[in-house]
C-alpha positions in Angstrom: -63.9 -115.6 -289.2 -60.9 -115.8 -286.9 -57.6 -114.5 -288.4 -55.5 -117.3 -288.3 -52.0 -115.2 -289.5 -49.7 -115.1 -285.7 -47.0 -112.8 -284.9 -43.8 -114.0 -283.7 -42.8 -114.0 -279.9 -43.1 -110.5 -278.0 -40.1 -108.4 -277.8 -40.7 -106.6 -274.8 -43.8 -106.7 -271.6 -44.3 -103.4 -272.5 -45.1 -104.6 -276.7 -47.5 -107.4 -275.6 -49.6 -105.4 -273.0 -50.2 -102.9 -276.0 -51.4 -105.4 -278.1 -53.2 -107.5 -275.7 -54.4 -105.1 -273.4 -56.0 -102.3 -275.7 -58.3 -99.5 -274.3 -61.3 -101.2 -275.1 -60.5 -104.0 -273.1 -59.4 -102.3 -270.5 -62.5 -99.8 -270.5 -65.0 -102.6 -270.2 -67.7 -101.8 -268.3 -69.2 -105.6 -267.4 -66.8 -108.3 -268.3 -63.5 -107.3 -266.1 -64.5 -108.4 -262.6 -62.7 -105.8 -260.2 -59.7 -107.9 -259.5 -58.4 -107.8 -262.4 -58.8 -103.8 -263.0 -57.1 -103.8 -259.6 -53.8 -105.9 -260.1 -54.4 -108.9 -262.2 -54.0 -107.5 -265.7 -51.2 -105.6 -264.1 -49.4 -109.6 -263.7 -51.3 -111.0 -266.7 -48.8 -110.0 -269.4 -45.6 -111.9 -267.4 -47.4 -115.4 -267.4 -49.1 -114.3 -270.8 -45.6 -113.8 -271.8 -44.5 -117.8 -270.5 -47.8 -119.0 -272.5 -45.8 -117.6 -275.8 -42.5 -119.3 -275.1 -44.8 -122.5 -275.3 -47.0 -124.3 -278.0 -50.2 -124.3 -276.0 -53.2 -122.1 -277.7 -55.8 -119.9 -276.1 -58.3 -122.3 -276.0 -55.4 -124.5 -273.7 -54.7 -121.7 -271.6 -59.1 -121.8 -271.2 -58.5 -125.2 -270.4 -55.8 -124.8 -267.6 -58.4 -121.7 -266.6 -61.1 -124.5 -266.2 -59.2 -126.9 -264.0 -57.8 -125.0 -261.6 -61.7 -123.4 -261.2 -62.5 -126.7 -260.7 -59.8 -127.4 -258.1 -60.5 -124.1 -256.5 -64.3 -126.2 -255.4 -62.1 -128.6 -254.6 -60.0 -127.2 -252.1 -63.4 -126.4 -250.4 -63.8 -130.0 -249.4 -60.6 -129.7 -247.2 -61.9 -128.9 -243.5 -60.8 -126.2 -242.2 -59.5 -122.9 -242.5 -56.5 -124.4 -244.6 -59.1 -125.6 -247.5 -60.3 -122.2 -247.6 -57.1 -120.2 -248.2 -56.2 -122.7 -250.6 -59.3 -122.0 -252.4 -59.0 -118.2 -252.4 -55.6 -118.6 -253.7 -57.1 -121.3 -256.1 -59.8 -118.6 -257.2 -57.0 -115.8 -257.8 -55.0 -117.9 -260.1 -58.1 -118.9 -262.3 -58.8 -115.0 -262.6 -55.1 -114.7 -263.7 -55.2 -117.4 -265.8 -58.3 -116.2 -267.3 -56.9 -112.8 -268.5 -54.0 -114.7 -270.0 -56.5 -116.7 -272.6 -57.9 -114.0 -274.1 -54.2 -112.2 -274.1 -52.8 -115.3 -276.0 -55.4 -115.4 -278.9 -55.3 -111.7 -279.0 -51.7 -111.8 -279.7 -51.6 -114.7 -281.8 -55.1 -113.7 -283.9 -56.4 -116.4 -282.8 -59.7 -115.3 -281.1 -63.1 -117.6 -282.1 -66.5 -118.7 -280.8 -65.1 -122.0 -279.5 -62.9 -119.7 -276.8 -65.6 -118.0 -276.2 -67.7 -121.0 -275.3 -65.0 -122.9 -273.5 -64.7 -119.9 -271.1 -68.2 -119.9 -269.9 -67.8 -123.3 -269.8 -65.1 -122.6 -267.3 -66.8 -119.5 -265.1 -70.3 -121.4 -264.7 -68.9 -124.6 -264.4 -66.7 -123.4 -261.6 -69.7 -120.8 -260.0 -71.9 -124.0 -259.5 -69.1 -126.6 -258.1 -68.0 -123.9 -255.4 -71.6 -123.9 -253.5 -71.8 -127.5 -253.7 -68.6 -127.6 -252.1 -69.6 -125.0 -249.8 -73.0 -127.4 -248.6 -70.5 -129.9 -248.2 -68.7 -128.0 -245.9 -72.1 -126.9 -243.7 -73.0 -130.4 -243.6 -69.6 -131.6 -242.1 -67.5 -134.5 -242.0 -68.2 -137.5 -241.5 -71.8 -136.8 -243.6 -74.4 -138.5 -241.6 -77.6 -139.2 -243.9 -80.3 -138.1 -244.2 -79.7 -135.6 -241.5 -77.1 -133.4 -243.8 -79.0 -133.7 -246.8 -80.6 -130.1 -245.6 -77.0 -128.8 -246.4 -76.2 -130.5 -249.4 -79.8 -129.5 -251.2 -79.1 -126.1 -249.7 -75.5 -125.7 -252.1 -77.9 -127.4 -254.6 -79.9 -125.1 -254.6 -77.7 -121.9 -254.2 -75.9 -123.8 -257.3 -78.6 -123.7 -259.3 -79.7 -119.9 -258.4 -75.9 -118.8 -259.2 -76.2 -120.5 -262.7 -79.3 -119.1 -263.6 -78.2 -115.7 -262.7 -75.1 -116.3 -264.3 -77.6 -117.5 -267.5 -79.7 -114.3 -267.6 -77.1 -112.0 -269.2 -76.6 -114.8 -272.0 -80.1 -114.9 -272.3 -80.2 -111.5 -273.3 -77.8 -112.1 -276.3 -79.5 -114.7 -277.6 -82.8 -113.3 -277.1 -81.5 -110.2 -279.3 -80.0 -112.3 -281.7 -82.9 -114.6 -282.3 -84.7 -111.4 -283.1 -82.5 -109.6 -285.3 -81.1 -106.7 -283.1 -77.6 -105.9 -283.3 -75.1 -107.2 -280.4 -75.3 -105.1 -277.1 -72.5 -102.3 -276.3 -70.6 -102.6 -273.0 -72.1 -99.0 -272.0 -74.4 -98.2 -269.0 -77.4 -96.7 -270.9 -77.8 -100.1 -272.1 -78.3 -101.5 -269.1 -79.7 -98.9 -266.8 -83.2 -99.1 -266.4 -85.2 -97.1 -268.0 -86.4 -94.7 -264.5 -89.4 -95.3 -262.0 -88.8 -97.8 -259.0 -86.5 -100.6 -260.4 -84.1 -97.4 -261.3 -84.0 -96.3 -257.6 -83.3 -99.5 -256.4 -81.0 -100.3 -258.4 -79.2 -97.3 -257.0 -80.0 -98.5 -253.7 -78.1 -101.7 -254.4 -75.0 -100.2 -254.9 -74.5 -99.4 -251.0 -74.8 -102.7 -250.4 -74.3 -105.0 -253.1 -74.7 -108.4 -252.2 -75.8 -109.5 -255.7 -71.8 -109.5 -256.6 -71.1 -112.3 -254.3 -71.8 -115.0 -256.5 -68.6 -114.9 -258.4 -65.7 -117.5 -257.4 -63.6 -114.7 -256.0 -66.1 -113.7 -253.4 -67.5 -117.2 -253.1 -64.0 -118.4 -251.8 -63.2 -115.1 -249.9 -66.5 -116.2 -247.9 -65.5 -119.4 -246.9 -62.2 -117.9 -245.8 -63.8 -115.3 -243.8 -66.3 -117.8 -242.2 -63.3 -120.4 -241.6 -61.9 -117.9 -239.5 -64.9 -116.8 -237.8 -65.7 -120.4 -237.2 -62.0 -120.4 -235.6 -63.8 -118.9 -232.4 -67.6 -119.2 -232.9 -67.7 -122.9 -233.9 -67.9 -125.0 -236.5 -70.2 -126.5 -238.5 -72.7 -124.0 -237.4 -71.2 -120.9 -238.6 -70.6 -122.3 -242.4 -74.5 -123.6 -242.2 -74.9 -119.5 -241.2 -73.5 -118.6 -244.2 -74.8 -121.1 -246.7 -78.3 -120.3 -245.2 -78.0 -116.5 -245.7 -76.7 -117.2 -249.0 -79.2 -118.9 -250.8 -82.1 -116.3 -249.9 -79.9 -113.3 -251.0 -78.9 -115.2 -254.3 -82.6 -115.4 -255.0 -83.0 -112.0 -254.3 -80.7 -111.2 -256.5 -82.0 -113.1 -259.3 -85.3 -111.8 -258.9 -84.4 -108.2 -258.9 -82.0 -109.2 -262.5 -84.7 -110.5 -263.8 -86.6 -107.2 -263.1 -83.9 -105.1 -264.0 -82.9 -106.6 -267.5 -87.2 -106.8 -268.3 -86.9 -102.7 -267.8 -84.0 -101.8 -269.6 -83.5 -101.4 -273.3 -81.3 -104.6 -273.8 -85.2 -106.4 -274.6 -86.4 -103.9 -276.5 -86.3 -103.5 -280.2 
C-alpha cells in the first residue's frame, strides 16, 4: 500500500535530490531514457521543487506530463521546420516533466499503481500520436484523398508497430506475474540472452541501434532533422523518405524484441 504520511516543503535542492533521486533510481538500467542521465534529472529537482510550493499531486504532475506529449504530436501538424523545433522542445519538456512525477510522490510518499498506469498512459499514448502526425506531415497539406491515404496508413501503421513494441516489455511482467514468478530486476543478466545467434546480434545492434528511435525524443529529433534537410532537398518527399524507412526498421525492431525477450530468462521459470 502507498504511504500516505508527506513531509513538509524541501529545505534545500540539495535535500530533495537526495530523497527523490536515490542511487537506485539513478542506477537504473532500462527505465531512464538517456536524456535524462545526461541533463534532465540534473534540472528535475528546480521544477520538482515549484510542483511542492503547489497543491497539485504526482498523478497531476502525470497529467501535465500527458498533455504536453500530446501537444508535442501536435506541433507535428505545423508545416515546416517551425512545427518540428516546437516539437523537439515539446518532447524535452515532457521528459522533464516526467522525472518530476515520480520526484513529487517520492517526496510526498505518495507513489501507487494508479501513477504507474497513468504514466504509460502518457509514454504510449504520446509514442503512437507522434507517427500519426508524422504521416500527416508526408502526406502534406492540403490532403488530397485518396492519393495521401498511402501516408496516413503508413504513420498508422508505424503507430501501431511503436505500441506493440512499447507492449512487449509489459507483456513480460504480466506474463511473470500470471505465472507466479517474482518481479524482474533492472539488471542485464535478466535481459541478455541467454548466448548462440540472437546474443551476437544483439551485440551487433549496439553499433547501430535504430531500434531506440521509437521514443518521442528521437521521433521529434527526426522530424527536425528531416525539416531541415527538406529545407534544401524538398518537401514532401523527404518526410515520405523518412516515414517509409521508418516503418520497415520499426518492424525490424519488433521482430528481433520479440526474439530477444523469447531467449532470455525474463520467460522462463
Amino acid at each position: 500500500m502507498p504511504e500516505t504520511e508527506s513531509r513538509a516543503k524541501p529545505r534545500s535542492i540539495a535535500e530533495l535530490r537526495a530523497v527523490t533521486q536515490p542511487p537506485e533510481v539513478r542506477g537504473r538500467r532500462n527505465a531512464e531514457h538517456w536524456t535524462a542521465s545526461l541533463y534532465l534529472r540534473n534540472l528535475s529537482p528546480y521544477l520538482t521543487w515549484l510542483f511542492l510550493r503547489t497543491s497539485i499531486s504526482a498523478n497531476g504532475v502525470t497529467g501535465i506530463m500527458i498533455f504536453v506529449g500530446w501537444s508535442t504530436a501536435a506541433a507535428l501538424l505545423i508545416p515546416g521546420v517551425w512545427g518540428a523545433l516546437l516539437a523537439v522542445l515539446l518532447g524535452q519538456l515532457q521528459m522533464l516533466v516526467d522525472c518530476c512525477d515520480g520526484e513529487v510522490a517520492r517526496w510526498r510518499r505518495t507513489s501507487s499503481p494508479a501513477g504507474v498506469f497513468l504514466d504509460k498512459v502518457g509514454h504510449y499514448s504520446t509514442e503512437a500520436l507522434i507517427p500519426l502526425a508524422l504521416g500527416i506531415r508526408a502526406a502534406a497539406y492540403p490532403l488530397e484523398f485518396p492519393a495521401d491515404f498511402l501516408w496516413t496508413t503508413i504513420g498508422a501503421l508505424l503507430a501501431l508497430v511503436i505500441v506493440l513494441n512499447k507492449a512487449l516489455n509489459d507483456m513480460v511482467h504480466v506474463a511473470r506475474a500470471n505465472a507466479g514468478l517474482p518481479k524482474l530486476t533492472d539488471s542485464k543478466g535478466e535481459t541478455a540472452p541467454r548466448g548462440g545467434l540472437v546474443a551476437s546480434l544483439r551485440k551487433a545492434a549496439r553499433f547501430v541501434p535504430f531500434h531506440r528511435l521509437y521514443h518521442s525524443v528521437e521521433l521529434t529529433l527526426i522530424a527536425f532533422a528531416a525539416a531541415v534537410v527538406g529545407l534544401f532537398a524538398g518537401q514532401p518527399e523527404t518526410d515520405r523518405w523518412v516515414v517509409g524507412l521508418l516503418l520497415p526498421l520499426a518492424i525490424l525492431a519488433l521482430l528481433g524484441h520479440f526474439v530477444a525477450i523469447m531467449a532470455s530468462r525474463r520467460v522462463r521459470s
